[in-house]
mmCIF file of the protein (N, C-alpha, C, O) and its ligand, coordinates in Angstrom:
data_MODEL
# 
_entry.id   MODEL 
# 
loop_
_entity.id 
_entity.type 
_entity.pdbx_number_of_molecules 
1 polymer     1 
2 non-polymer 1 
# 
_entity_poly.entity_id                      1 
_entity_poly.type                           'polypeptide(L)' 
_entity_poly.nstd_linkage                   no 
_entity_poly.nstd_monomer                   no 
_entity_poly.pdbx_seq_one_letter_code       
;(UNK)(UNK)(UNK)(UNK)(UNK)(UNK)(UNK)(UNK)(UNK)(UNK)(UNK)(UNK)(UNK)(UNK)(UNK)(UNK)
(UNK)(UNK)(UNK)(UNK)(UNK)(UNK)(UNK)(UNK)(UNK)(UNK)(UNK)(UNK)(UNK)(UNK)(UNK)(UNK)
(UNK)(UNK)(UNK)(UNK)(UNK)(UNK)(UNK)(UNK)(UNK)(UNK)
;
_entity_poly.pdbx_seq_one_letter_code_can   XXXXXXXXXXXXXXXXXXXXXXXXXXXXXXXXXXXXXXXXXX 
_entity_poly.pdbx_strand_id                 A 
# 
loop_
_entity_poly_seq.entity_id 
_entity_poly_seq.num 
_entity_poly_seq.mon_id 
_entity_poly_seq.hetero 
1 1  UNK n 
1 2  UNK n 
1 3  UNK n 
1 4  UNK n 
1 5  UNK n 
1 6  UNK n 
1 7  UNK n 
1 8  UNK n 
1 9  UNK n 
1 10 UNK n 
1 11 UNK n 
1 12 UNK n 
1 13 UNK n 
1 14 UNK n 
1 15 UNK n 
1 16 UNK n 
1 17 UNK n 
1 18 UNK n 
1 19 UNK n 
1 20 UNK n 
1 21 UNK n 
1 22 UNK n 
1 23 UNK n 
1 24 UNK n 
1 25 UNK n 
1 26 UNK n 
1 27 UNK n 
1 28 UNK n 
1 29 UNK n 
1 30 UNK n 
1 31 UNK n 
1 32 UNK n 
1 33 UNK n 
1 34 UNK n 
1 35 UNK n 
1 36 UNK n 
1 37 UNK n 
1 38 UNK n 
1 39 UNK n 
1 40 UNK n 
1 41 UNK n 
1 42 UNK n 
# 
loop_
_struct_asym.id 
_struct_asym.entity_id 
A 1 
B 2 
# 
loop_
_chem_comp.id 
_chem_comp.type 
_chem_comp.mon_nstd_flag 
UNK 'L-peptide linking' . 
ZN  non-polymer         . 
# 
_pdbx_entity_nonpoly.entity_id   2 
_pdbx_entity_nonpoly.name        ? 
_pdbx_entity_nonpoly.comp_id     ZN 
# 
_pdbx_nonpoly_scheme.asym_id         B 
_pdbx_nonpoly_scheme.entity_id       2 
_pdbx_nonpoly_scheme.mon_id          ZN 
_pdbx_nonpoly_scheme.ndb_seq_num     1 
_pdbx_nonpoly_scheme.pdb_seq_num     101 
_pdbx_nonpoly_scheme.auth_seq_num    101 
_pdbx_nonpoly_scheme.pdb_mon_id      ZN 
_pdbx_nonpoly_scheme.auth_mon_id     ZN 
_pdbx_nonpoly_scheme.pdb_strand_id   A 
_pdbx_nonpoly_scheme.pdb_ins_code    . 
# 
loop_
_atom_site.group_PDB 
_atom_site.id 
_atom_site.type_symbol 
_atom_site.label_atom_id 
_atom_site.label_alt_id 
_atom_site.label_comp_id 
_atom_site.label_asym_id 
_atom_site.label_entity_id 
_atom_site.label_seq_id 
_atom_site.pdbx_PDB_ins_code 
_atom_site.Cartn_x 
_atom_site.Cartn_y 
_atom_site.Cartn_z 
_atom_site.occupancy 
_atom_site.B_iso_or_equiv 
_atom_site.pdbx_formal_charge 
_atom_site.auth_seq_id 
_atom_site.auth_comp_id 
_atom_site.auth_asym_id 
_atom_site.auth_atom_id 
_atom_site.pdbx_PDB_model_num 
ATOM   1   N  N  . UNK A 1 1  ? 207.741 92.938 85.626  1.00 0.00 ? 1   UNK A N  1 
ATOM   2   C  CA . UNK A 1 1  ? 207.209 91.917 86.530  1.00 0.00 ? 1   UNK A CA 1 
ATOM   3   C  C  . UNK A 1 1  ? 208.246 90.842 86.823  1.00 0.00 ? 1   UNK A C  1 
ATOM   4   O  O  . UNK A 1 1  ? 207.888 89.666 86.771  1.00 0.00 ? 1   UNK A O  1 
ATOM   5   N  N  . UNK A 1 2  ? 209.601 91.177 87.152  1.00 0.00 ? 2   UNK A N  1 
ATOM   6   C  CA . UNK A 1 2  ? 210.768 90.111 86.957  1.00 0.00 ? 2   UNK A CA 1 
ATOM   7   C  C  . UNK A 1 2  ? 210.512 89.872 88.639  1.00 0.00 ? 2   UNK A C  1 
ATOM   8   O  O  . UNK A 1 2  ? 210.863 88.746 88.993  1.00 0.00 ? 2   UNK A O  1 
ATOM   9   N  N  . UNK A 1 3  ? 210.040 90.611 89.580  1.00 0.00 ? 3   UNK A N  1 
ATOM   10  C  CA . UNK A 1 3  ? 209.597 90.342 90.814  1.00 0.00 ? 3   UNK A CA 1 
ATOM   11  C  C  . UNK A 1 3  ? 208.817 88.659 91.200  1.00 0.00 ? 3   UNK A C  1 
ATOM   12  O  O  . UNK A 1 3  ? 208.985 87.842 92.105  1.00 0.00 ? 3   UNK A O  1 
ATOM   13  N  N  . UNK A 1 4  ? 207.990 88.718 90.062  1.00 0.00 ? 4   UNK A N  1 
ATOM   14  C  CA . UNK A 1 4  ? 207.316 87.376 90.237  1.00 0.00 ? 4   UNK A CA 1 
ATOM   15  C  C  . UNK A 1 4  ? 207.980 85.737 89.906  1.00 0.00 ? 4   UNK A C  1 
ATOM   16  O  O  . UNK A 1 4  ? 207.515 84.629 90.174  1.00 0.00 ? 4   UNK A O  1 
ATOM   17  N  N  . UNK A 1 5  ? 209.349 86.174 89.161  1.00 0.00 ? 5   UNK A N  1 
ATOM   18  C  CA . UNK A 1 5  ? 209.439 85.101 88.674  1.00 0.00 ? 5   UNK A CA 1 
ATOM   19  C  C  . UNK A 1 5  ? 210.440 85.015 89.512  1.00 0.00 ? 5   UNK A C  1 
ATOM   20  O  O  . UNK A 1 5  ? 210.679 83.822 89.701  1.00 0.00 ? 5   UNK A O  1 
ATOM   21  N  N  . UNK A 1 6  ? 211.428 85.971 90.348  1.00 0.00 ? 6   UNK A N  1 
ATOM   22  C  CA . UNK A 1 6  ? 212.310 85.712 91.219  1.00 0.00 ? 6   UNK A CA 1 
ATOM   23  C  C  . UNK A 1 6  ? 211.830 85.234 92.402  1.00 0.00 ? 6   UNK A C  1 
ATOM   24  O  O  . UNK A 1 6  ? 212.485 84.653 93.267  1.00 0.00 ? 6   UNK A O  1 
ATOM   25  N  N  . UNK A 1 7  ? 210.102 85.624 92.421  1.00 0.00 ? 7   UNK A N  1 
ATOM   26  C  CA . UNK A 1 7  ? 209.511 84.801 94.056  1.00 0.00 ? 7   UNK A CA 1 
ATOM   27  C  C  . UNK A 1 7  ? 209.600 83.422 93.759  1.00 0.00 ? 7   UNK A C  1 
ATOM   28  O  O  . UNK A 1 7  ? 210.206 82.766 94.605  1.00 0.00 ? 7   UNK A O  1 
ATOM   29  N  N  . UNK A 1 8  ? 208.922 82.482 92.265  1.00 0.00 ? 8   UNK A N  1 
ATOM   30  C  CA . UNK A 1 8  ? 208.957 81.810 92.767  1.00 0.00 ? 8   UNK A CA 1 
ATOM   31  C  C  . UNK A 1 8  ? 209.903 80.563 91.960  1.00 0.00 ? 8   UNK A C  1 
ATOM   32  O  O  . UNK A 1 8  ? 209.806 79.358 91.730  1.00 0.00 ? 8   UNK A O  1 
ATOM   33  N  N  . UNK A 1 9  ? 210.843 81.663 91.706  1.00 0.00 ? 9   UNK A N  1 
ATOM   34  C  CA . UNK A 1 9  ? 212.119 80.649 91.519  1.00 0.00 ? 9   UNK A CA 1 
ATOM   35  C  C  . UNK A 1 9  ? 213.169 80.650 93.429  1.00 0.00 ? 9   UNK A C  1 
ATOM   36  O  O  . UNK A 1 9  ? 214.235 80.043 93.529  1.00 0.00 ? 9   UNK A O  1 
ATOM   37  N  N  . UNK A 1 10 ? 212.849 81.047 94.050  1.00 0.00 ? 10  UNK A N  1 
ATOM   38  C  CA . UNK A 1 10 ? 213.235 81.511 95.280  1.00 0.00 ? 10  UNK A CA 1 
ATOM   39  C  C  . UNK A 1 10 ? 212.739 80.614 96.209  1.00 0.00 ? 10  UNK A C  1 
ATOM   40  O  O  . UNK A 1 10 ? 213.405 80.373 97.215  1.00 0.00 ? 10  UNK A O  1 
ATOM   41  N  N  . UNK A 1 11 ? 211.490 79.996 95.991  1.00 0.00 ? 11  UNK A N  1 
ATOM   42  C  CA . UNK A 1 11 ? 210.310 79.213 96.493  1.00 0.00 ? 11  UNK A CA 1 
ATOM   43  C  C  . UNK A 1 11 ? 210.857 77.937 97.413  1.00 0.00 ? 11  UNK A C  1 
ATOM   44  O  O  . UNK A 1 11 ? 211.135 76.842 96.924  1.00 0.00 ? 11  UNK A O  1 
ATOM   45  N  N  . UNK A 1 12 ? 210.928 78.152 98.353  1.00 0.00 ? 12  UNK A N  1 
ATOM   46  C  CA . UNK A 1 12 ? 211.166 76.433 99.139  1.00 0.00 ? 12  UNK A CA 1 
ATOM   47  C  C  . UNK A 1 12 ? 211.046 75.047 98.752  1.00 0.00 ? 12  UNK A C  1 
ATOM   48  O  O  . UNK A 1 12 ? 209.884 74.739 98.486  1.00 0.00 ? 12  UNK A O  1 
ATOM   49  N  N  . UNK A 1 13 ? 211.816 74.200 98.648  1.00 0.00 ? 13  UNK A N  1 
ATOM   50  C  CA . UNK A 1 13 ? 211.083 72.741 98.366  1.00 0.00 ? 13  UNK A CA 1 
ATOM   51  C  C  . UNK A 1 13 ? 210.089 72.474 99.161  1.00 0.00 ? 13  UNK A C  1 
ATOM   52  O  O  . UNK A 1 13 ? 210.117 72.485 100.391 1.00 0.00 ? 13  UNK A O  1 
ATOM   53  N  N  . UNK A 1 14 ? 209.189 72.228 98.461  1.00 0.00 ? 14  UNK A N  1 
ATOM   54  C  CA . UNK A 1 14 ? 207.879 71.664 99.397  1.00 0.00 ? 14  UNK A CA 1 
ATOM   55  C  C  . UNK A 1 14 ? 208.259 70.290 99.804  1.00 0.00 ? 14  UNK A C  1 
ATOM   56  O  O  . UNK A 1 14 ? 208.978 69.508 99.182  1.00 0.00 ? 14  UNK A O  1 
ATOM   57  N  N  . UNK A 1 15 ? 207.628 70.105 101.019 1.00 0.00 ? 15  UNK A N  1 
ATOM   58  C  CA . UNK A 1 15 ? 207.963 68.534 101.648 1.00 0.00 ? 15  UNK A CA 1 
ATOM   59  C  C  . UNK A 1 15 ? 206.736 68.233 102.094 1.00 0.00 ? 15  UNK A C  1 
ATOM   60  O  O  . UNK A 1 15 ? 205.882 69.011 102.521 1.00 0.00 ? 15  UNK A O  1 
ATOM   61  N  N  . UNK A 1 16 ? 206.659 66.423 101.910 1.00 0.00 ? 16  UNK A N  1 
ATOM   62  C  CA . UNK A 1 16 ? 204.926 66.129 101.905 1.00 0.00 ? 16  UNK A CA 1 
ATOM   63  C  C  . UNK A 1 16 ? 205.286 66.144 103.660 1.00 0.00 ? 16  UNK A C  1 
ATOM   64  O  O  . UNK A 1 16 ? 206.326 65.771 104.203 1.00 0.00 ? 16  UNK A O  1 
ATOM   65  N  N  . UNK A 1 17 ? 203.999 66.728 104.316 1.00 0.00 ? 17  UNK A N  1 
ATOM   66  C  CA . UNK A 1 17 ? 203.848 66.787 105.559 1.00 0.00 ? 17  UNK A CA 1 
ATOM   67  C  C  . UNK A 1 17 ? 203.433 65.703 106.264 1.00 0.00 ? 17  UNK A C  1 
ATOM   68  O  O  . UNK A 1 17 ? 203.266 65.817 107.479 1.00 0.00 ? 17  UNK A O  1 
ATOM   69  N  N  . UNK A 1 18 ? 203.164 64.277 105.501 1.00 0.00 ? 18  UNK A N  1 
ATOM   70  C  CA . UNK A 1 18 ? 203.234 63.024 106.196 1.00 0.00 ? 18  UNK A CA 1 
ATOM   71  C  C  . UNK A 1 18 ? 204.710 61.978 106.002 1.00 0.00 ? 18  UNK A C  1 
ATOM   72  O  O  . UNK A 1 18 ? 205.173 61.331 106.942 1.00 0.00 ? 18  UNK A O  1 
ATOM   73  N  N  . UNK A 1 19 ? 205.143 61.980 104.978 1.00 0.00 ? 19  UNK A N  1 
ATOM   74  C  CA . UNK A 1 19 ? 206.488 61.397 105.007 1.00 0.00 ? 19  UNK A CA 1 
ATOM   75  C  C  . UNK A 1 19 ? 207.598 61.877 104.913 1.00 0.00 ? 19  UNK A C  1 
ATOM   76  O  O  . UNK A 1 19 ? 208.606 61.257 105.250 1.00 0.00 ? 19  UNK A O  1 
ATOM   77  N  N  . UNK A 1 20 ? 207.610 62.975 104.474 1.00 0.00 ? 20  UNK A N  1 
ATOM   78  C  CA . UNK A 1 20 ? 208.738 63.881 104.416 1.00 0.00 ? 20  UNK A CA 1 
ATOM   79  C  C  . UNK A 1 20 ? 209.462 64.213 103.112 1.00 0.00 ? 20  UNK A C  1 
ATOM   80  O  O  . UNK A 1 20 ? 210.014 65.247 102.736 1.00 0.00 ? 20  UNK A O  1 
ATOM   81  N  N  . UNK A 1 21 ? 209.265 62.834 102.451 1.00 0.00 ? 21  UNK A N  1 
ATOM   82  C  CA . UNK A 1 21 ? 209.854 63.360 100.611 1.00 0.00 ? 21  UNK A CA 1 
ATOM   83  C  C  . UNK A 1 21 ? 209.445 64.757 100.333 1.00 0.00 ? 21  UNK A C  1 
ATOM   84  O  O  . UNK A 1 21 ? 208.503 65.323 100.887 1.00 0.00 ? 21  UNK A O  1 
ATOM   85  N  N  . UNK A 1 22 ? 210.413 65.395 99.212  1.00 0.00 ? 22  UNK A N  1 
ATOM   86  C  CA . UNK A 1 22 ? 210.447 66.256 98.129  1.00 0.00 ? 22  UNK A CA 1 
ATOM   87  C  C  . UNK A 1 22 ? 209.197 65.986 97.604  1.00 0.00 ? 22  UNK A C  1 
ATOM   88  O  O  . UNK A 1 22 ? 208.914 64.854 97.211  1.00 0.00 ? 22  UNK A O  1 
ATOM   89  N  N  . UNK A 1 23 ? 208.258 67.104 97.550  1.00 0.00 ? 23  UNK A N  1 
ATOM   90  C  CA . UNK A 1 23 ? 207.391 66.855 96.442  1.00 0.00 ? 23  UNK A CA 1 
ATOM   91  C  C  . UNK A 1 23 ? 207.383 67.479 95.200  1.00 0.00 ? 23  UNK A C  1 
ATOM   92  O  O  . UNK A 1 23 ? 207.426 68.709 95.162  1.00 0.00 ? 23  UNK A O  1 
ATOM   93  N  N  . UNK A 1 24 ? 207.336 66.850 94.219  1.00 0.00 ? 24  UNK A N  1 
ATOM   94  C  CA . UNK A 1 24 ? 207.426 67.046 92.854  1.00 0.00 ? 24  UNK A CA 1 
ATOM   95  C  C  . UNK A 1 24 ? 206.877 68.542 92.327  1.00 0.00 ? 24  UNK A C  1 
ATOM   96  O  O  . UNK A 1 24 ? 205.689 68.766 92.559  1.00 0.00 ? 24  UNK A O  1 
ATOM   97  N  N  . UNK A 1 25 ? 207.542 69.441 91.731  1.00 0.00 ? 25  UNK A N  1 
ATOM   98  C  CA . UNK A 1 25 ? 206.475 70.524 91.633  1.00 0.00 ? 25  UNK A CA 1 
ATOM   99  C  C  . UNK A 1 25 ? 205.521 70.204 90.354  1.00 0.00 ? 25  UNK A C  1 
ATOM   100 O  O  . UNK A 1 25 ? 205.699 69.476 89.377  1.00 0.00 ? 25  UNK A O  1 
ATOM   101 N  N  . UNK A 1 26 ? 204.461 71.017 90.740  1.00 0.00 ? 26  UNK A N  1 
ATOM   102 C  CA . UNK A 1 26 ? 203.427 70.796 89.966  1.00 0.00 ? 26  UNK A CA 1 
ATOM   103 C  C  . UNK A 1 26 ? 202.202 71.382 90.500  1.00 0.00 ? 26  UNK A C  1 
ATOM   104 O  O  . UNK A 1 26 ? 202.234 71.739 91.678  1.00 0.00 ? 26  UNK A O  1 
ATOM   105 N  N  . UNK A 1 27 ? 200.909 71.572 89.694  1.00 0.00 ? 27  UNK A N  1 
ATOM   106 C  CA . UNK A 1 27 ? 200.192 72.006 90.536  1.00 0.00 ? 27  UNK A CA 1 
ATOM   107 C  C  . UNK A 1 27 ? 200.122 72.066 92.296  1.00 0.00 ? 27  UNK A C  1 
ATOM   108 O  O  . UNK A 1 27 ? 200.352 71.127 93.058  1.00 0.00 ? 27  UNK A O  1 
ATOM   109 N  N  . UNK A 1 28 ? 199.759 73.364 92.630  1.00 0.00 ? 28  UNK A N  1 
ATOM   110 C  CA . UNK A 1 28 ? 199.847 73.150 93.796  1.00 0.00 ? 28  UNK A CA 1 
ATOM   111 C  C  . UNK A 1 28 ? 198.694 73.001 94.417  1.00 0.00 ? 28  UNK A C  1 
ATOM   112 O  O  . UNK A 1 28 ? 198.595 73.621 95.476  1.00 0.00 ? 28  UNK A O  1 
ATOM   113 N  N  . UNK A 1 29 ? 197.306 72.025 93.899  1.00 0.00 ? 29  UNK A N  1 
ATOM   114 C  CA . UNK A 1 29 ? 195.939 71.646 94.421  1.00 0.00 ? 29  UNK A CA 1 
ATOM   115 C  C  . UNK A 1 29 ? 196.273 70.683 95.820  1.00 0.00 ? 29  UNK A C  1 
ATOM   116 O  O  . UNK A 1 29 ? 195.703 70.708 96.910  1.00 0.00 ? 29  UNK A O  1 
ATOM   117 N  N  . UNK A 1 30 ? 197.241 69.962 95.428  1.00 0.00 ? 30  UNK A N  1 
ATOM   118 C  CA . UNK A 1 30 ? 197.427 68.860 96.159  1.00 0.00 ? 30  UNK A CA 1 
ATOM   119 C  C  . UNK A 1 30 ? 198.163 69.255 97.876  1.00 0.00 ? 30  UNK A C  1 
ATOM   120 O  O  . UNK A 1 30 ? 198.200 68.287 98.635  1.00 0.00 ? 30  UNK A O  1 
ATOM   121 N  N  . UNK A 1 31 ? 198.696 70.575 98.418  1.00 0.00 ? 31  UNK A N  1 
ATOM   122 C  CA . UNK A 1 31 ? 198.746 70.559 99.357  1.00 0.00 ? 31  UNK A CA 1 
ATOM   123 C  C  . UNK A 1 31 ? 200.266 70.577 99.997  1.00 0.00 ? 31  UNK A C  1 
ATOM   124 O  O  . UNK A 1 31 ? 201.318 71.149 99.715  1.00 0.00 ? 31  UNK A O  1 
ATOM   125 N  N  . UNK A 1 32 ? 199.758 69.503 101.164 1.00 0.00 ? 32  UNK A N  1 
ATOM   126 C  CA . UNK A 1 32 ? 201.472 69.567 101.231 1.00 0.00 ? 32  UNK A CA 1 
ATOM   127 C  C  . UNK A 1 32 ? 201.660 68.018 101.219 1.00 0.00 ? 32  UNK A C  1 
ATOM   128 O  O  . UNK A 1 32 ? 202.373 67.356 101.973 1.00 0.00 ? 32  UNK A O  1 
ATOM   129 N  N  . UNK A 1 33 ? 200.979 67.645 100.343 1.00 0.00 ? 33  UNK A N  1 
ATOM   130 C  CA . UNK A 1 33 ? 201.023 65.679 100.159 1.00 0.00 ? 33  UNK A CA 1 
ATOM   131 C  C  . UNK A 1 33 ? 201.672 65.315 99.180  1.00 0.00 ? 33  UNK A C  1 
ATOM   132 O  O  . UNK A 1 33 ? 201.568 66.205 98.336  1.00 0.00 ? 33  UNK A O  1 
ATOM   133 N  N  . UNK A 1 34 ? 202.255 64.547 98.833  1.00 0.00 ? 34  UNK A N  1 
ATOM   134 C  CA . UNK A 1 34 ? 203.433 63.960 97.695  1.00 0.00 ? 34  UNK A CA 1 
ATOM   135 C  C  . UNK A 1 34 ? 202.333 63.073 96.918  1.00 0.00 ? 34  UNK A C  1 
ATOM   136 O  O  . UNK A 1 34 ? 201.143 62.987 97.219  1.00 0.00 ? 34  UNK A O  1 
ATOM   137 N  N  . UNK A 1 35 ? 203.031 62.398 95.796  1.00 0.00 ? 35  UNK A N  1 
ATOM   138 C  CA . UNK A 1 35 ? 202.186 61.565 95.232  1.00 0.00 ? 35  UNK A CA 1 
ATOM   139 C  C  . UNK A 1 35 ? 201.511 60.390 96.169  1.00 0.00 ? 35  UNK A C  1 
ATOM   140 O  O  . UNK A 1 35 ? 200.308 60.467 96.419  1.00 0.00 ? 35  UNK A O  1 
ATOM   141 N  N  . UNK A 1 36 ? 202.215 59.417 96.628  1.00 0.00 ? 36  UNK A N  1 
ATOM   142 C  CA . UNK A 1 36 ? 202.128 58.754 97.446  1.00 0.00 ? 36  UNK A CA 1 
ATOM   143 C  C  . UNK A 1 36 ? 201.257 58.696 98.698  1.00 0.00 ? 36  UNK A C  1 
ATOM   144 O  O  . UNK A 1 36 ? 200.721 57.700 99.182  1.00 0.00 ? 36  UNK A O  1 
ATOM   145 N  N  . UNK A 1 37 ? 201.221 59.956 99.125  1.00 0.00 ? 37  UNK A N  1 
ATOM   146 C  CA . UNK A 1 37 ? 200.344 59.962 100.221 1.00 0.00 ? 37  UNK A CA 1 
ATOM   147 C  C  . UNK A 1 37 ? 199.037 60.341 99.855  1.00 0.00 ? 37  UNK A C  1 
ATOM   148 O  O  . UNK A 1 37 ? 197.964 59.953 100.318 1.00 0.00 ? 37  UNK A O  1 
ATOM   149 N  N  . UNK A 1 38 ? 199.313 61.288 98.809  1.00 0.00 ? 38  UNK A N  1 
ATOM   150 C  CA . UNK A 1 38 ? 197.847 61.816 98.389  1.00 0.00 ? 38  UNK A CA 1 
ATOM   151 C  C  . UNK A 1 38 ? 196.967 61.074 97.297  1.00 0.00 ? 38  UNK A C  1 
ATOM   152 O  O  . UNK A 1 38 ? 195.962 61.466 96.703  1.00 0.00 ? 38  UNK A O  1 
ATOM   153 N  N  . UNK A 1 39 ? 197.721 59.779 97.215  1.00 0.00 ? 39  UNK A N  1 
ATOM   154 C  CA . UNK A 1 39 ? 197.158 58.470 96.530  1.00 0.00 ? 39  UNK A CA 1 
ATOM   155 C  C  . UNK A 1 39 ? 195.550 58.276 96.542  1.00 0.00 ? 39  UNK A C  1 
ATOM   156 O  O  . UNK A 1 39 ? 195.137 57.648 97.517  1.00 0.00 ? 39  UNK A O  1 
ATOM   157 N  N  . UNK A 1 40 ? 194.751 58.638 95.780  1.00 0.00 ? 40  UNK A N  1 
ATOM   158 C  CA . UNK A 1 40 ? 193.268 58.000 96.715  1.00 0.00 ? 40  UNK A CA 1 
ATOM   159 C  C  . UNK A 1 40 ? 193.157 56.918 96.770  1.00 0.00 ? 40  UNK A C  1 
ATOM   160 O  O  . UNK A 1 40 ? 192.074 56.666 97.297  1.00 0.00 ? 40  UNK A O  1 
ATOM   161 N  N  . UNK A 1 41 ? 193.945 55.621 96.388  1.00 0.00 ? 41  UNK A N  1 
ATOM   162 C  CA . UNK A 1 41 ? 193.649 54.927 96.760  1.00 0.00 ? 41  UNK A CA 1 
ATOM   163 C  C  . UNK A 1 41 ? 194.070 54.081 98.231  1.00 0.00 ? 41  UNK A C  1 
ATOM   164 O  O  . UNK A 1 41 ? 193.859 52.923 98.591  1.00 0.00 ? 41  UNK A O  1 
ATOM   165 N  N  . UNK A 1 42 ? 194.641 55.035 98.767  1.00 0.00 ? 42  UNK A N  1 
ATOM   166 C  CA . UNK A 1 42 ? 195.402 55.091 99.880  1.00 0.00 ? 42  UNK A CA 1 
ATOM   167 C  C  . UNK A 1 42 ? 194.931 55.295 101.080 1.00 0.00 ? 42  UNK A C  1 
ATOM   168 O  O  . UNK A 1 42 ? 195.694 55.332 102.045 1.00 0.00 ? 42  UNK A O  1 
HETATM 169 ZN ZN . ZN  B 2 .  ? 204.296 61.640 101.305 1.00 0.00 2 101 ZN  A ZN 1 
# 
C-alpha cells in the first residue's frame, strides 16, 4: 500500500479560498478555510 502514502505525500498545499494563506495541515473537516477565516467567531 506504498501507493497511498506517495498520494498523499504528493498532495498540493491547500490554500484558504478566502485569503489565500497556506493552510496548516490537519484535519481536513474544515474545507478550504485557514484558521482565521474559519474562526467562528468571525
Ligand atoms: Zn483564510
Amino acid at each position: 500500500m506504498q501507493n497511498v502514502i506517495e498520494f498523499f505525500r504528493t498532495l498540493p498545499k491547500k490554500k484558504c479560498k478566502q485569503c489565500g494563506s497556506d493552510i496548516v495541515e490537519k484535519a481536513d473537516c474544515y474545507g478550504n478555510l485557514c484558521d482565521e477565516c474559519d474562526h467562528p467567531a468571525r
